[in-house]
C-alpha positions, 0 to 999 in steps of 0.5 A, a space after each residue: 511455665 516458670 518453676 516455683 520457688 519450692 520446686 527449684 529448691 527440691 530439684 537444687 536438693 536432688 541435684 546435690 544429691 546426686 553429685 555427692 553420691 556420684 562423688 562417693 562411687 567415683 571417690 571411693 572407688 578411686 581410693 587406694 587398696 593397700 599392697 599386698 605384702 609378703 615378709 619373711 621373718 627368721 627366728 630360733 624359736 618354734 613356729 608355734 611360739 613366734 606365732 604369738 608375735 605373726 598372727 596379731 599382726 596379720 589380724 591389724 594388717 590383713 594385707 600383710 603375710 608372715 613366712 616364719 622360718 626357725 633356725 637353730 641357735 648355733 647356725 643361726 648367725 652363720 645362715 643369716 651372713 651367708 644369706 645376706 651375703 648371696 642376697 637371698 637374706 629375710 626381710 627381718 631377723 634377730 641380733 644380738 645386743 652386742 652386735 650393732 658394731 659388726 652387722 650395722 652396713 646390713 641393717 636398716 634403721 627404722 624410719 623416724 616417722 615409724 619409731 624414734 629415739 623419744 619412743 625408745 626411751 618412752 617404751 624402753 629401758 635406758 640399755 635398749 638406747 646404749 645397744 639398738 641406736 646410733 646416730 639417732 636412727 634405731 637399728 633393732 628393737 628387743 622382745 626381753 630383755 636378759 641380765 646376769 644373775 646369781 642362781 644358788 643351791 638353796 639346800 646347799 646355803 641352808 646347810 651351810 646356815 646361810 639365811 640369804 644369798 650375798 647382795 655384794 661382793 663382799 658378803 660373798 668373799 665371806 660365805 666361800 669357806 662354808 659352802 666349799 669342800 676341799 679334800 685333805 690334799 687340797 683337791 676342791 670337793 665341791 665350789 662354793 661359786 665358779 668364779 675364777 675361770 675362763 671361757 673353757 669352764 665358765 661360759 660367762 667369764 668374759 660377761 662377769 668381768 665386765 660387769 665387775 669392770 663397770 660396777 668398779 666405774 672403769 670406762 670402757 670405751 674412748 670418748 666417741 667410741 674409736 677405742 678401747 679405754 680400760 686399761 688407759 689412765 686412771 682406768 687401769 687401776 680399777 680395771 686391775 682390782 676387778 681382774 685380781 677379784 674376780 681371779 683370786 677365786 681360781 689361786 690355790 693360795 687365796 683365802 678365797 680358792 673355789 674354782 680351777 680349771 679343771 672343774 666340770 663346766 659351771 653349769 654341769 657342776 651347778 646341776 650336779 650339786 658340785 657348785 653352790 652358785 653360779 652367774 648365769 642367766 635367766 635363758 639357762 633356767 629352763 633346761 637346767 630345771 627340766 635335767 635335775 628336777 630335784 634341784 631346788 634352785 634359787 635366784 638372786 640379783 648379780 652381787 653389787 660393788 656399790 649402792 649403784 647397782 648395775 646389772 649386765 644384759 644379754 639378749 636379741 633384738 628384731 631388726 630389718 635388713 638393709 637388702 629388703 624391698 619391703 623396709 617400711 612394712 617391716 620395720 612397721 612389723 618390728 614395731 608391733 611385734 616388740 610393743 606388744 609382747 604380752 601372749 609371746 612373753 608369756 609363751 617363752 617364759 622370758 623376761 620383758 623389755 617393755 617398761 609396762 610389761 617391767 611393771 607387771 612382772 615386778 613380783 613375780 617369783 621367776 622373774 622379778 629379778 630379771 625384770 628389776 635388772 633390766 631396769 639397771 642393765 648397762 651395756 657398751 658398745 663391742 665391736 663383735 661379741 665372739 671376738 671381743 669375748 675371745 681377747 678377754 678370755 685369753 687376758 683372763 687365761 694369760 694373767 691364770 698361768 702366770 705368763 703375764 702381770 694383770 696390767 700387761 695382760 690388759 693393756 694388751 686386750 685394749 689394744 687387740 678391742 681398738 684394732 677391733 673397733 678400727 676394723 684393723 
């Protein structure tokens, strides 16, 4: 008996029916389960803290888990090259913003489709492209961002009827005479800013040279980056006026003499109430804070040369080493942990490097300065922070004793940066 017409309609549905759940088990089965993964992570901070950055991540990517391992500070860069060396190295770890140069060949860049050089300039400020990004391929991607800044004895300048601290270079030449003590033979009681010295009583020296070097439009680099250019052309004029500024602090017949070096180190002194300023950054406020509670420390942008302001940055950003077998998982690891910041930002008290997190801390009592720094912070490419420092440090200690004339002791320091930047 022949099938009716509505008969042959329910079966076809049925029919359909059936295929398309069939299709479903078959499908979905057939669907591919996400790998699991195992990335190790090192850091210098607590687990308890890193953990703001670990956990989110494992939330959004369940087949991800993160090993963290802390180090301390001072070992930190020597066990990652000793690891990476044996070939036992982390898949992702922390560099600094002046290390791209040395520690390049070690790294891998972040896939293009993962994050580009449009995403960093959407979601961070101008200096994360200057210091994380070579050939338009992104090697490390910050967490903060840090900037020099002025920190003063706010006891000290209101004694010394100083109503704010100097904004220049030159209102600060012209509150060293009040808020310096010198004895009646000349011994220095207490400095008015420790400026002036090397590395062996001011940490920064070489930092706050350099910023004076670039606020003073001096070039640092060649054209293409194969050389130093500080003391090359119309660059070593301006590149001597900032060393004999930032010198004159430390000359016993200067004006301006505030600082030797026999002074106790900048920030021992400026905990002590031996120094009323120093330049420092945002990482020391902590523990200097928690060593003299009584201190009563106020914080200021760096002094300025022009109405170009430009602010000098130090801080880490996580990158992916090259040795890893798991580089997309990484890099896609990286990429969340430094978009979204927020509880770790909070957790460490640290300045932000996101453009939106920027934006929130703007009026902030502790951090508005370093947020609206790193906004105008400008970096140049070194060829190995502790080597480059080292060249500065010996120019600033040569040009100090008198052994050579400033043009010399620079034209010298270019020399020893290029045989750095040409792996000589």
């Amino acid at each position: 008996m022949p099938l009716s017409k509505r008969q042959l309609i329910i079966i076809g549905v049925a029919f359909v029916l059936v295929v398309g759940i069939g299709a479903l088990f078959v499908f979905g089965g057939m669907k591919k389960k996400l790998p699991e993964v195992s990335l190790v992570v090192w850091g210098t901070e607590s687990p308890a803290v890193f953990e703001h950055l670990t956990k989110p991540y494992e939330k959004v990517r369940r087949n991800v888990k993160i090993t963290y391992v802390e180090l301390l500070p001072d070992r930190y860069e020597a066990a990652i090259l000793e690891a990476l060396a044996s070939g036992q190295g982390p898949d992702v770890f922390m560099i600094g913003n002046r290390d791209l140069l040395s520690q390049r060949n070690k790294l891998l860049p972040a896939p293009v489709t993962t994050f580009s050089l449009a995403q960093v300039r959407e979601f961070f400020p101008t200096v994360v492209e200057d210091d994380f990004v070579d050939g338009g391929y992104v090697y490390a991607l910050p967490l903060s961002i840090d900037t020099l800044a002025l920190f003063y004895n706010k006891d000290l300048l209101d004694r010394a009827a100083i109503t704010t601290p100097p904004a220049t270079w030159e209102e600060l030449l012209s509150i060293i005479e009040p808020l310096r003590s010198i004895g009646s033979r000349g011994e220095l009681g207490r400095a008015a800013a420790a400026l002036g010295g090397t590395m062996r009583t001011i940490v920064t020296a070489p930092d706050i040279l350099q910023l004076l070097f670039m606020q003073n439009g001096v070039r640092m680099l060649s054209e293409g980056g194969a050389s130093a250019a500080f003391a090359s052309g119309e660059e070593v004029g301006r590149a001597v006026n900032a060393l004999r500024y930032y010198l004159q602090f430390a000359d016993a017949g200067s004006a301006v003499y505030t600082w030797n070096e026999s002074q106790s180190p900048s920030r021992e002194a400026f905990a002590a109430g031996k120094a009323a300023m120093i330049l420092d950054y945002q990482s020391i406020l902590g523990e200097m804070r928690r060593q003299s509670p009584f201190l009563r420390i106020g914080v200021a942008p760096a002094p300025q040369l022009t109405a170009e302001a430009i602010a000098f940055p130090k801080y880490k950003g996580l990158t992916v080493s090259r040795q890893s077998f798991k580089g997309d998982w990484a890099w896609d690891f990286v990429v969340h942990a430094a978009t979204n910041p927020g509880d770790y930002l909070v957790a460490t008290g640290a300045p932000p490097a996101l453009r939106n997190e920027i934006a929130r801390r703007l009026g902030d009592p502790e951090l508005d300065v370093f947020a609206r720094q790193a906004l105008i912070a400008r970096s140049w490419r070194m060829p190995a922070e502790k080597n480059t420092n080292a060249i500065f440090d010996e120019m600033l200690r040569t040009v100090l004793l008198g052994q050579v004339q400033p043009r010399i002791a620079l034209e010298r320091a270019e020399a020893k940066v290029t045989q750095l930047l040409q792996g000589r």
